[in-house]
C-alpha positions as a printed Julia matrix, in Angstrom:
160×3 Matrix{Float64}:
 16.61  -118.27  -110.44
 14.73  -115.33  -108.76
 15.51  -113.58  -105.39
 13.81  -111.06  -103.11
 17.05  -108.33  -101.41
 15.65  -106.26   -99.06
 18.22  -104.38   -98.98
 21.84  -103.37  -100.33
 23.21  -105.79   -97.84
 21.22  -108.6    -99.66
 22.26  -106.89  -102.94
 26.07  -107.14  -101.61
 25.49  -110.67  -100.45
 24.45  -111.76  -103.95
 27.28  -110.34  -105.92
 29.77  -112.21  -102.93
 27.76  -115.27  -103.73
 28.4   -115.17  -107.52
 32.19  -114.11  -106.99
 32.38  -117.16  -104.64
 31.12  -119.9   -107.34
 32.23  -117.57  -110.79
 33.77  -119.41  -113.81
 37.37  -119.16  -115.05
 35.78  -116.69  -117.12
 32.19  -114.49  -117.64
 30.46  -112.38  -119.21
 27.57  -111.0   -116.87
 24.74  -108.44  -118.2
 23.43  -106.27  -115.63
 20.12  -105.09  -116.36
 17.55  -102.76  -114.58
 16.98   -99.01  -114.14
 18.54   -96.64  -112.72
 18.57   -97.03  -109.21
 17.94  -100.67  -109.4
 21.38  -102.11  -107.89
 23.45  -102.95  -110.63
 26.34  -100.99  -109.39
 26.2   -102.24  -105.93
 25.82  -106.02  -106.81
 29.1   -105.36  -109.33
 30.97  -103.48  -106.31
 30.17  -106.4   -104.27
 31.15  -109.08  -106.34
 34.55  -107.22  -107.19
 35.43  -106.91  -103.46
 34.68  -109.99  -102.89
 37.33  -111.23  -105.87
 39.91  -109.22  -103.85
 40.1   -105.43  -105.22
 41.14  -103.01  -102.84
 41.05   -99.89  -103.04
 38.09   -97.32  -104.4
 35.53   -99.21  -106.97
 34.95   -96.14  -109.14
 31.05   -96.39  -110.9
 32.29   -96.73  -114.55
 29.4    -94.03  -115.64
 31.89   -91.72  -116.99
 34.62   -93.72  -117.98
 32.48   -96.34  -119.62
 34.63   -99.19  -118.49
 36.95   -99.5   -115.05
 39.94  -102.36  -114.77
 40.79  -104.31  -111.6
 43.29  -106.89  -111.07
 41.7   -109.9   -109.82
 42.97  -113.61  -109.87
 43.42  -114.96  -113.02
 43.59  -111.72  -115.04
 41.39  -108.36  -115.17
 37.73  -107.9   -114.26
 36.3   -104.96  -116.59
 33.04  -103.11  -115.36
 31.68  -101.2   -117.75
 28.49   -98.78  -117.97
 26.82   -98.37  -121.31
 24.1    -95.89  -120.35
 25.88   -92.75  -121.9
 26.85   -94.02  -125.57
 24.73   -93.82  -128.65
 25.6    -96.42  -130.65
 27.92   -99.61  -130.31
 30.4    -98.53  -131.88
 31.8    -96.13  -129.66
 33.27   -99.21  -127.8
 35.94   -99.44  -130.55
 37.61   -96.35  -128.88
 37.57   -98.29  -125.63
 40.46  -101.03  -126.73
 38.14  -104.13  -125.35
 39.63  -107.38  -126.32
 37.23  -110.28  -126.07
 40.43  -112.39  -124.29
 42.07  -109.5   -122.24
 39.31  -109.85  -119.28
 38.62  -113.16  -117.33
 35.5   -111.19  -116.13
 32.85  -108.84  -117.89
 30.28  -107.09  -115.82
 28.27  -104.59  -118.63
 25.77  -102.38  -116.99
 23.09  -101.74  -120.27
 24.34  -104.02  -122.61
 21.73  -103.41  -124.41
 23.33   -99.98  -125.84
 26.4   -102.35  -126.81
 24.42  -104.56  -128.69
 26.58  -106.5   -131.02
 30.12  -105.23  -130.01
 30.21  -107.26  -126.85
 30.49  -110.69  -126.12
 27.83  -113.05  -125.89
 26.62  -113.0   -122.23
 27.03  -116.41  -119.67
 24.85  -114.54  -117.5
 21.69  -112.3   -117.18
 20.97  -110.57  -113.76
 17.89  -108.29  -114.16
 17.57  -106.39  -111.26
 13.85  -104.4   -110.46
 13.29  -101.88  -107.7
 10.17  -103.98  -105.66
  8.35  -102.45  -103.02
 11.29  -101.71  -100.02
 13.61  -103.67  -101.54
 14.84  -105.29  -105.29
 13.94  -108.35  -107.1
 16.63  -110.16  -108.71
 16.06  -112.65  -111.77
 19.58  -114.63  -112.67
 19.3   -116.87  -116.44
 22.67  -118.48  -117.79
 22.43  -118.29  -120.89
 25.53  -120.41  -121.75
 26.57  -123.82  -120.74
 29.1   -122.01  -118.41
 25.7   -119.93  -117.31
 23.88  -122.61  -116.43
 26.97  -124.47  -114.8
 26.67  -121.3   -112.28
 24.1   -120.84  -111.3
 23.86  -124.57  -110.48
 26.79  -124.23  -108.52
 25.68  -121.2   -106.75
 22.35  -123.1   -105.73
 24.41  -126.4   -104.97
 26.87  -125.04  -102.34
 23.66  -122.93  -100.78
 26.22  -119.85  -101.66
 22.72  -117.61  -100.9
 22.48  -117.62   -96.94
 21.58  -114.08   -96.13
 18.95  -112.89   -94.04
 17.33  -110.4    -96.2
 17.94  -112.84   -99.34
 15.23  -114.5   -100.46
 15.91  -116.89  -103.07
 12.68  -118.28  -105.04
């Protein structure tokens, strides 16, 4: 699945889209540069799962905790370790979160589990092109939901 955002408000109305049709449970790999909207879609998509409050950028931390139904959602940001296993100090437990949203996963490499979903998220022209991939059954089984109940209705969304 692709999609034009224009904006952050199209950025924000994807991540409420996914967080309307999300799994039980998900891992989701956020990938693109800096600058590219990864932070915004996650703040969007926590929100939208019911955390109030401040929705802290993880950059520092490497990994913020929220409270949402079911369990915890973990956001985590990757682009300041060296090597994968620096996420040992963390205390992750693959069954502790109902939600995963990794921001560079690719610096976690093996020590995180296998993603359900790929967003890869591009700066283009004015706005940001978003490219979604499930790469599990329970994936797939989202993003087919998310196109089913027409979850993307947002003016400056432009789903492809």
């Amino acid at each position: 699945m692709h999609a034009f955002l224009a904006d952050d408000e199209a950025t924000g109305a994807l991540g409420q889209a996914l967080a309307r049709t999300r799994p039980a449970s998900a891992v989701v790999h956020l990938q693109g540069d800096l600058g590219a909207g990864k932070s915004t879609l996650a703040r969007a998509l926590l929100r939208t799962l019911g955390v109030t409050g401040a929705i802290r950028s993880p950059t520092y931390t490497l990994v913020e905790r929220y409270p949402v139904d079911g369990g915890e959602a973990w956001h985590l940001d990757l682009y300041r370790i060296g090597d994968a296993g620096e996420l040992e100090f963390l205390g992750l437990d693959e069954g502790a979160a109902v939600l995963w949203l990794v921001e560079w996963p690719e610096r976690g490499a093996a020590a995180l589990p296998p993603a359900d979903l790929h967003v890869r998220l591009a700066v283009e022209g004015n706005g940001r092109s978003a490219r979604l991939e499930g790469v599990s059954p329970a994936g797939a089984h989202w993003l087919a939901r998310l196109a089913a109940e027409g979850e993307l209705q947002a003016p400056s969304l432009q789903v492809g």
